[in-house]
N, C-alpha and C positions, 0 to 999 in steps of 0.2 A: 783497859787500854791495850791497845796491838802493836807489837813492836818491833820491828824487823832488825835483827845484823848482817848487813851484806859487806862481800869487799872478794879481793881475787884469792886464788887460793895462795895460803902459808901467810896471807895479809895479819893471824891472830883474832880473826872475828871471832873466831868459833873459843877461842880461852877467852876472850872478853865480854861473850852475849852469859859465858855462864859464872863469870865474876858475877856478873849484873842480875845472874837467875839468883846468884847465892845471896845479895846485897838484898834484893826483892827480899826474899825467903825472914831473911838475919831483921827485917823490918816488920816482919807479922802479915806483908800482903802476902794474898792466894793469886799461887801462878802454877799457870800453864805452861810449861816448857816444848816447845817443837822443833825437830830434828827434820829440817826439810833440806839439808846439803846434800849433795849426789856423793860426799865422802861424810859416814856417819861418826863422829867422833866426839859430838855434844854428851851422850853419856859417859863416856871415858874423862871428860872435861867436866866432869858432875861429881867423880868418882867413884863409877860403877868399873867393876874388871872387865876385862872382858870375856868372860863367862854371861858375867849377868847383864852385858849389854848385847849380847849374843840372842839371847833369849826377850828381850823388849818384845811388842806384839806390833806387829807392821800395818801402819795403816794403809797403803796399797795391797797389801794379800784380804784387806778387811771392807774392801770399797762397796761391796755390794750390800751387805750389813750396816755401811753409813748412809746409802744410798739411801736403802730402805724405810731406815729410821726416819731422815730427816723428811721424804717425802712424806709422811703424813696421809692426810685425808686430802691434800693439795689437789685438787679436782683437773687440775690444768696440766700433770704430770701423767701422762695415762700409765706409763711404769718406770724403775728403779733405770730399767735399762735407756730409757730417753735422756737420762739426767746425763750431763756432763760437768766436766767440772767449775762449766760457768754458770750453770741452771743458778738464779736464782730465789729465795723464798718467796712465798703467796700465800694467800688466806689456805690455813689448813696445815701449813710445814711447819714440821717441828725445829723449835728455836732452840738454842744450848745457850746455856750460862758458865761461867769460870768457877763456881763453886758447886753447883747443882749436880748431883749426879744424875747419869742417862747411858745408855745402853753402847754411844759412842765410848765415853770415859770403861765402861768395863771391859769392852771388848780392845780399846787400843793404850788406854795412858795408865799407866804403873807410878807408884809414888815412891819419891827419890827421898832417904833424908838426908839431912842439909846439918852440918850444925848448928844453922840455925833456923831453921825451920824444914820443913818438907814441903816438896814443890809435886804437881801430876809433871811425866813427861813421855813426850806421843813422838813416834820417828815414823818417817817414812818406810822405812826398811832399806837394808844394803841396796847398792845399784853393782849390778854382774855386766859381763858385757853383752849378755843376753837381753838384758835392760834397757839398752842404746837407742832401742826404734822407738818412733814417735809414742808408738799408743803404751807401751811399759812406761817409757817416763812418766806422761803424762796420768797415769794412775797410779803412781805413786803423792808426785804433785798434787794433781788433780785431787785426793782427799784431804787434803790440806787446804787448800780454796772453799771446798766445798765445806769444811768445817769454820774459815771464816767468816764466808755468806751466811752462814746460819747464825752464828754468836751474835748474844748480845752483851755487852760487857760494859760496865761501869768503871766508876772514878775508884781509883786506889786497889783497882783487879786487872791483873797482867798477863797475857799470853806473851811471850815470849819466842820468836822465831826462828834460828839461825838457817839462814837463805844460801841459794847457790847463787853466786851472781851469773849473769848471762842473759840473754835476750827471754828462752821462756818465759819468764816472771813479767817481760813488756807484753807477749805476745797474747795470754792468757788474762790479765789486769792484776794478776795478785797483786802487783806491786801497790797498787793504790789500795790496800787492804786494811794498813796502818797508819797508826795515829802517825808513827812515829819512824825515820828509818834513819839507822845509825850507821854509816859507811866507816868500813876500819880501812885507812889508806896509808902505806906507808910512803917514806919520802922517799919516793922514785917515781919514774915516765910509767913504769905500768901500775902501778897504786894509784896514779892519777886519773890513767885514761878508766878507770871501771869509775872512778868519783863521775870523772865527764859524761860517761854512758847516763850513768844513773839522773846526775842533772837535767841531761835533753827532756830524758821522758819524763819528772818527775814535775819540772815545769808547766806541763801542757796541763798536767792533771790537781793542781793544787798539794802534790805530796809535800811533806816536811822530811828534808834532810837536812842531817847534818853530821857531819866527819867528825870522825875519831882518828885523831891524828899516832900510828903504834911503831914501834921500837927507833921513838928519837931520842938521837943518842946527843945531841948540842942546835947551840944556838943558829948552824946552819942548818940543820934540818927542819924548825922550825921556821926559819926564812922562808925556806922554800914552801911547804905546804900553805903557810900563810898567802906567798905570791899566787900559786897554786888555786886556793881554793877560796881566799878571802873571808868573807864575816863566816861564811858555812863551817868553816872550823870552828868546831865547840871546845874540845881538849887535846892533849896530848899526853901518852904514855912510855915511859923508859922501861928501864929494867927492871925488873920485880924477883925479889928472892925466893917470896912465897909461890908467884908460879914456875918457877925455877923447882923447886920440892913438889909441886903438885904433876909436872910433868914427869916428875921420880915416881911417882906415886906413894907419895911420906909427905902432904898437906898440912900445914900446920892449922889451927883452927882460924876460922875465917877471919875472927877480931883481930889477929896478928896481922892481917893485910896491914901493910905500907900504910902510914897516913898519907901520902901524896896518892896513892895510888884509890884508896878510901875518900878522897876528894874528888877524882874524877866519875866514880860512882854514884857521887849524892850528883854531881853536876847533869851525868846521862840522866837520873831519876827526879829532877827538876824539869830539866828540859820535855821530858815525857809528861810529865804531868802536867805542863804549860798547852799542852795541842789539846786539852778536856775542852776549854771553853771554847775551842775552835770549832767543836766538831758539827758536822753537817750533813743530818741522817738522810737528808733529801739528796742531796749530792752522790751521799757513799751510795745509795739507791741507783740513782739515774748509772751511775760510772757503772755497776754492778750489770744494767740492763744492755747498756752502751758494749758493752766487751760481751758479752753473750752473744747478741745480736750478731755479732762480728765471727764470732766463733762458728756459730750457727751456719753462716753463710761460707764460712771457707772450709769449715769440713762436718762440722757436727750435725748439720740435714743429713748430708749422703751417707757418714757412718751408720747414725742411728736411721734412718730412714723416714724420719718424722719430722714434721714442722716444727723447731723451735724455739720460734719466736711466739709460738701458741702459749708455751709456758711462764711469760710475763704475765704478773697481776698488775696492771693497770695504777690500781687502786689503791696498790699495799707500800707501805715505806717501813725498812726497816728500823727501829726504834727502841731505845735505852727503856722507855715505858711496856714495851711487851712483854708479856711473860710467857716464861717457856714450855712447851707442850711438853710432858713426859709423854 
């Protein structure tokens, strides 16, 4: 299952995509944790220092070694260098799995432990301001999608996201990547309007959202996000002691989580597991080929200098049944 937390920044996504990485973990499923924010602070939210989140392995300094891998024997790809980050897979590319080891997992995701369990987790790498132009960001991003397009993942296995919100994520298709996208909104006019972003596009495309309603403090702040966002609000969260000490960095062990707050975890990890029997490998395909094509045409012919719309299989649908190429 693919799971995205978006929301504006200081919204709290980023300490609640890894309550929910630690909940995952505390449960016995294998998760992928992904650090795709333009501010990297998921491993600090994990409980790594920062020394050793200093040192994680950057998957945009790593793109040409994901490139490589995942094309394959993919006939339709003439090199690593045509792939962008919307290239989709075809007979012959190699597929990832959430448990499988493969040459992405060695070269980019490092294993965190958890107290209760240990989780892989993969970051994009810091963004400098030398990062700003189009073609850096999008190679940092960019291996991040491209490792989506390739996974195949099953019921009761998690990757785990925490997303920048903003327009990229529409412009490239990530956004339609997941099962699942959990928006943290707090109650105010700008918590809102990134809810409202998010809604436009996610409508067109069948995504499932649903809000996390963070730091409501009574019963008018719930008014409001209710008025706000109606049924799309799934829960709400207050103040927490436990992350109050984790932002100290003196976490208590994770079973001492709040039961209210331990409530709203089992609620995120229902609701994610409710989008399994939804899913629609002909769709995530089409949408997959749909935003390439697109991409193709407004910049990635003239960069790469290739046709690529050559690198669609026709014939291929990605599928829960495939098994992955080592």
């Amino acid at each position: 299952m693919k799971i995205a937390f978006v929301g504006k920044g200081g919204s709290g996504k980023t300490t609640l995509s890894s309550l929910f990485i630690r909940h995952l973990a505390a449960s016995g499923a294998p998760v992928v944790a992904v650090d795709a924010d333009i501010n990297q602070h998921l491993g600090a939210a994990l409980g790594l220092d920062e020394s050793e989140a200093a040192e994680l392995p950057a998957m945009g300094d790593r793109l040409s070694l994901i490139k490589n891998h995942l094309r394959g024997s993919n006939p339709r790809i003439a090199s690593a260098e045509t792939m962008i980050k919307t290239t989709p897979p075809g007979e012959g590319s190699r597929l990832l799995r959430i448990c499988d080891p493969n040459p992405v997992y060695d070269a980019c995701a490092r294993p965190v432990e958890l107290d209760g369990g240990a989780i892989r987790l993969m970051v994009t790498g810091p963004f400098t301001d030398a990062d700003l132009g189009v073609a850096c960001y999008h190679s940092k991003t960019g291996a991040v999608e491209l490792y989506l397009n390739h996974l195949v993942d099953g019921r009761d296995e998690y990757v785990v996201v925490d997303m920048t919100a903003g327009s990229d994520s529409f412009a490239s298709g990530m956004f339609t990547r997941f099962d699942m996208t959990f928006l943290v909104a707090e109650p105010t006019r700008r918590g809102i309007s990134v809810y409202r972003q998010y809604k436009e596009y996610a409508s067109d495309y069948g995504v499932a959202l649903r809000v996390v309603g963070n730091k409501v403090h009574g019963q008018d702040d719930l008014d409001f996000l209710r008025a706000e966002v109606g049924d799309d609000l799934l829960v709400t969260v207050g103040h927490s002691d436990w992350v109050r000490a984790l932002e100290k960095g003196r976490p208590p062990r994770f079973e001492h989580l709040e039961e209210p707050n331990r409530r709203t975890l089992r609620a995120l990890h229902e609701a994610a597991d409710a989008t399994y029997e939804l899913r629609d490998w002909e769709r995530y395909t089409r949408q997959m080929v749909y935003f390439h094509l697109k991409n193709a045409d407004s910049w990635g012919n003239e960069r790469t200098g290739a046709d690529l719309a050559a690198q669609i299989d026709p014939d291929f649908v990605l599928d829960e049944g495939l098994m992955a190429t080592v």
